[in-house]
C-alpha positions as CSV (number, residue, x, y, z in Angstrom):
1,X,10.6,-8.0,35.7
2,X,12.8,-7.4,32.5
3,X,15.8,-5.3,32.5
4,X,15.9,-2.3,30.3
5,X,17.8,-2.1,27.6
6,X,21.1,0.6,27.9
7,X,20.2,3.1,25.7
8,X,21.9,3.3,22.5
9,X,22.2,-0.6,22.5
10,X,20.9,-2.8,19.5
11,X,17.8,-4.8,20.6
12,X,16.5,-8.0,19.4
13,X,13.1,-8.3,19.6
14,X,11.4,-11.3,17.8
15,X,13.6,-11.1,14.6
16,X,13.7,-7.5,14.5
17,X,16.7,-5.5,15.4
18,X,16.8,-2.1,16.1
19,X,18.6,0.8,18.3
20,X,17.0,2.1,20.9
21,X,17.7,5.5,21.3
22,X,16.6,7.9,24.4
23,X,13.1,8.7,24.9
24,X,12.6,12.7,24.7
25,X,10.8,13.2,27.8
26,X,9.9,16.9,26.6
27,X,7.1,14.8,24.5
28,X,4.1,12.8,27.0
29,X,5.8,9.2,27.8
30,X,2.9,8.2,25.6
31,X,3.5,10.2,23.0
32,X,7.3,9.3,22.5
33,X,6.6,5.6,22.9
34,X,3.7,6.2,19.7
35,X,6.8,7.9,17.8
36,X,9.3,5.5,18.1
37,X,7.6,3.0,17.4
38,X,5.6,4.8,14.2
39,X,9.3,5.0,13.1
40,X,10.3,1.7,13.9
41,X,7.2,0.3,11.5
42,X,7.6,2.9,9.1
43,X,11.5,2.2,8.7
44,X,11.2,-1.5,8.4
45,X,13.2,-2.3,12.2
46,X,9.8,-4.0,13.5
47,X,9.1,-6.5,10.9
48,X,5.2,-6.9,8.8
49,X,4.0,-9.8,9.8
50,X,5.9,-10.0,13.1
51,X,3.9,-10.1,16.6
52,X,5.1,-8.3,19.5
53,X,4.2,-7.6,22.8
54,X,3.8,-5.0,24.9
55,X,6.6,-6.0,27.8
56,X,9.0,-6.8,25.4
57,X,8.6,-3.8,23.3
58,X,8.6,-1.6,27.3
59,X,11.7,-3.5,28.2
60,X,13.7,-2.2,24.8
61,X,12.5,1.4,25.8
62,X,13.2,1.3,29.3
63,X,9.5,1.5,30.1
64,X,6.3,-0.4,31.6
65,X,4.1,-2.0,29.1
66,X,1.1,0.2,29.7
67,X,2.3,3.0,27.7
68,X,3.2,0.4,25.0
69,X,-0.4,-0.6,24.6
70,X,-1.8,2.9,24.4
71,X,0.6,3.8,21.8
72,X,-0.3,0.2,19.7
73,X,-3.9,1.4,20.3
74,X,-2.8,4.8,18.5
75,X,-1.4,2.8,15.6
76,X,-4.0,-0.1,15.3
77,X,-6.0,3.6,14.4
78,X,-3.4,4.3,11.8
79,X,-3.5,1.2,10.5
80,X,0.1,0.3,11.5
81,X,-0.6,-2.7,13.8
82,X,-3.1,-5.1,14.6
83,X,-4.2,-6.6,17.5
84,X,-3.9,-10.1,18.0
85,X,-5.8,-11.5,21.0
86,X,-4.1,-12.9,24.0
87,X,-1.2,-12.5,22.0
88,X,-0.2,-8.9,21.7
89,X,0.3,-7.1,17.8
90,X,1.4,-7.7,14.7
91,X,2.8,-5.2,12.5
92,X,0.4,-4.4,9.2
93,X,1.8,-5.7,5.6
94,X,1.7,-3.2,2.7
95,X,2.4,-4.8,-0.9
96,X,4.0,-2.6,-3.2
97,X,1.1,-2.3,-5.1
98,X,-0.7,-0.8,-2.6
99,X,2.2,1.2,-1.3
100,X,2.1,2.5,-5.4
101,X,-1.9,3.3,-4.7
102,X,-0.5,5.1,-1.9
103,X,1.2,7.4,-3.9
104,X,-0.9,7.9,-6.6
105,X,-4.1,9.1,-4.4
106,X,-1.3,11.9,-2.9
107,X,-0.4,13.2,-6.2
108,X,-4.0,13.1,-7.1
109,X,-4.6,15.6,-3.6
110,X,-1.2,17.0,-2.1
111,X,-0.1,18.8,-5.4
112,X,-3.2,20.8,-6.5
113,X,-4.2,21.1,-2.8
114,X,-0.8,22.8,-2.1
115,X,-1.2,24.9,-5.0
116,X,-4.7,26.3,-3.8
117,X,-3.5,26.9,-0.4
118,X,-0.3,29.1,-1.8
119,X,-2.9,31.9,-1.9
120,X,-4.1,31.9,1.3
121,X,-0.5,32.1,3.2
122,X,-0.2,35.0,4.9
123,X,3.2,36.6,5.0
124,X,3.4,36.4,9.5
125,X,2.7,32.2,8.9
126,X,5.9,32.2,6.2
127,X,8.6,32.3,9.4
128,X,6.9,29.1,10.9
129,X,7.2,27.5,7.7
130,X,10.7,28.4,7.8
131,X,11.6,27.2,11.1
132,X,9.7,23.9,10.1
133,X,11.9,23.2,7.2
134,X,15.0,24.0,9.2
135,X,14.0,21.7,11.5
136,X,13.3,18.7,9.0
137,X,16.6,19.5,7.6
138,X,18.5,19.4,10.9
139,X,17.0,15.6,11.6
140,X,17.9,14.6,8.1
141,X,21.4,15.7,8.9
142,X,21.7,14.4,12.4
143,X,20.0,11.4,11.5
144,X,17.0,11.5,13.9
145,X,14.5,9.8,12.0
146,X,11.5,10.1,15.0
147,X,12.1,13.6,14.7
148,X,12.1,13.7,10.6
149,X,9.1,12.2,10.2
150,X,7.3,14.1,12.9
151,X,8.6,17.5,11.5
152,X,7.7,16.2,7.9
153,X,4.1,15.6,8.9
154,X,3.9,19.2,10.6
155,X,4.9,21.1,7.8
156,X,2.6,19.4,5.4
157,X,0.1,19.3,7.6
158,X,0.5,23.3,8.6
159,X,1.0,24.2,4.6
160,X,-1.5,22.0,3.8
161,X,-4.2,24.1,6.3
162,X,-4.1,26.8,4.3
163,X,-6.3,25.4,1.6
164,X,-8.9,26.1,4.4
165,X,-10.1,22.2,3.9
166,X,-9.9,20.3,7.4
167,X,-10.9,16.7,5.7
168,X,-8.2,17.2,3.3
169,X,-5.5,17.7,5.9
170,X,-6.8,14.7,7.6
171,X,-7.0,12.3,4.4
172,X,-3.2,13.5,3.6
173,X,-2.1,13.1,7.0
174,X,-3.6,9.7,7.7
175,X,-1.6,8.9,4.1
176,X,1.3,9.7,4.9
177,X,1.1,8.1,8.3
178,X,0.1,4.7,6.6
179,X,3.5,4.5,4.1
180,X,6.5,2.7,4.8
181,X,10.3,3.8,4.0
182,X,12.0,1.0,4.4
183,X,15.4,2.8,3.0
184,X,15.3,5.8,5.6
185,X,17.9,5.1,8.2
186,X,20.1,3.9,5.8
187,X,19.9,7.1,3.6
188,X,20.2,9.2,6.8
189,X,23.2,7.5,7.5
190,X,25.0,8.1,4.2
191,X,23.6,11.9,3.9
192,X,21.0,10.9,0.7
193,X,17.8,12.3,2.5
194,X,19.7,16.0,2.4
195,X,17.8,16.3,-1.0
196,X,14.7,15.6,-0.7
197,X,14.9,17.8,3.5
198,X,16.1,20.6,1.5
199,X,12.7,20.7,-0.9
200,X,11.2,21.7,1.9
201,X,13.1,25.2,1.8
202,X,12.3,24.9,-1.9
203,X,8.4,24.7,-1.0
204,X,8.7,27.9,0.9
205,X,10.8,30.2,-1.6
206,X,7.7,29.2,-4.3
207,X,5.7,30.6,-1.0
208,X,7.6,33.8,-1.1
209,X,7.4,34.2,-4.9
210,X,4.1,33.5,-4.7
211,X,5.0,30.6,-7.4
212,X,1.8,28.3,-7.3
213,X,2.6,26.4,-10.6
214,X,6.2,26.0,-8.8
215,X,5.5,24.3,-5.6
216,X,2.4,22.2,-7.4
217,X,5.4,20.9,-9.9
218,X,7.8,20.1,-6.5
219,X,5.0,19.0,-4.8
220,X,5.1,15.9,-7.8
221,X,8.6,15.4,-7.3
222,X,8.8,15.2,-3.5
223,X,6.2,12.8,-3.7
224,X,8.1,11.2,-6.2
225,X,10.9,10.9,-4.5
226,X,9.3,9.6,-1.3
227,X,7.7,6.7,-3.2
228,X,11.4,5.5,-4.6
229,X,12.4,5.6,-1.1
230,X,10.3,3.5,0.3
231,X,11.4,0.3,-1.2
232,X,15.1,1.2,-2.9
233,X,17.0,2.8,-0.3
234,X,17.0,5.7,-3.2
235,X,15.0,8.4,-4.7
236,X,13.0,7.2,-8.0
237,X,12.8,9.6,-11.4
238,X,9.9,11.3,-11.0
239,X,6.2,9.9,-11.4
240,X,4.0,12.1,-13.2
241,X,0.6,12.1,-11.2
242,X,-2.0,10.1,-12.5
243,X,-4.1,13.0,-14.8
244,X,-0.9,13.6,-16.3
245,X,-0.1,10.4,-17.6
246,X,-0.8,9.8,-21.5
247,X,-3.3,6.7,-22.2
């Protein structure tokens, strides 16, 4: 039987490095194992390409394989992984190019989407909005990048269901889940996320002002922003979204 990894310890797995941090056992043992290891792939510590099995990957967590495998079977439904018969799973490439069509379908949705739904906020929801965005700021600034991205998703997610359009939510979420930003631990660590965590608070003051032209405009940004992230390490200039774009 393998030896767990000490928490906190770097971990080579294949050629992929990463820390392993302690499991928040508020969460279901599955679901923490499905986080960190969506943040693992989305961050760039478990390499495209790479295969992996499910012992090794329960040894670096200080768990047995079998919640390993249920959460790979969550991401092969995300499109994250692959399975690989006999052989375990392999961590799902994304070019560029299609990390760029990633972006542009979410500024085609996301933007106008949020927009629409500004209306239909009621003032008792803008307090869990509130204590969303504190929350994703709080991870940027203690560099918990499991619990970034999970409060990320959430917010957009709750915002989003305002536009009263459940496919929508879905579509966006399942986007979001599928990019990759390969820069994210590394901006964490040198405070550069703050920015982009703060828009969040941004998004809820156009709330309050009942600014729908406001938060569709940030909504372009913060997407913008993301998409620079992904491969640079640092936020882009802002892309304008597709129907804005002159021939």
């Amino acid at each position: 039987m393998s030896t767990p990894v000490e928490i906190g310890e770097q971990s080579m797995i294949g050629n992929s490095r990463f820390t392993i941090e302690k499991l928040d056992r508020q969460m279901s043992l599955r679901e923490t194992v499905t986080e960190r290891l969506r943040t693992s792939i989305i961050s760039g510590d478990l390499v495209e390409g790479e295969l992996y099995s499910a012992p090794s990957l329960g040894a670096a967590f200080g768990v047995s394989a079998t919640p390993v495998r249920e959460a790979m079977m969550d991401l092969v439904r995300e499109g994250l992984v692959e399975t690989v018969k006999n052989k375990g799973f392999r961590i799902t490439g994304m070019t560029d190019a299609e990390l760029q069509e990633i972006a542009e379908i979410r500024l085609l949705i996301e933007p106008e989407a949020t927009k629409r739904a500004l209306a239909s906020i009621p003032a008792e929801s803008i307090p869990e909005l509130r204590a969303l965005a504190d929350t994703i700021v709080r991870k940027a600034r203690d560099k918990d990048a499991d619990g970034y991205l999970a409060a990320d998703r959430e917010f957009h997610a709750r915002l989003l269901s305002f536009a009263g359009n459940k496919q929508l939510v879905e579509l966006a979420t399942s986007l979001r889940l599928r990019t990759r930003m390969y820069g994210l631990k590394s901006l964490m660590d040198n405070h550069q996320l703050d920015g982009s965590a703060q828009e969040h608070h941004e998004m809820i003051d156009c709330v309050e002002r009942g600014d729908a032209d406001g938060i569709r405009d940030l909504m372009i940004r913060h997407i913008s922003h993301a998409r620079g992230l992904w491969n640079t390490g640092t936020p882009e200039q802002e892309t304008p979204a597709p129907e804005q774009r002159t021939p």
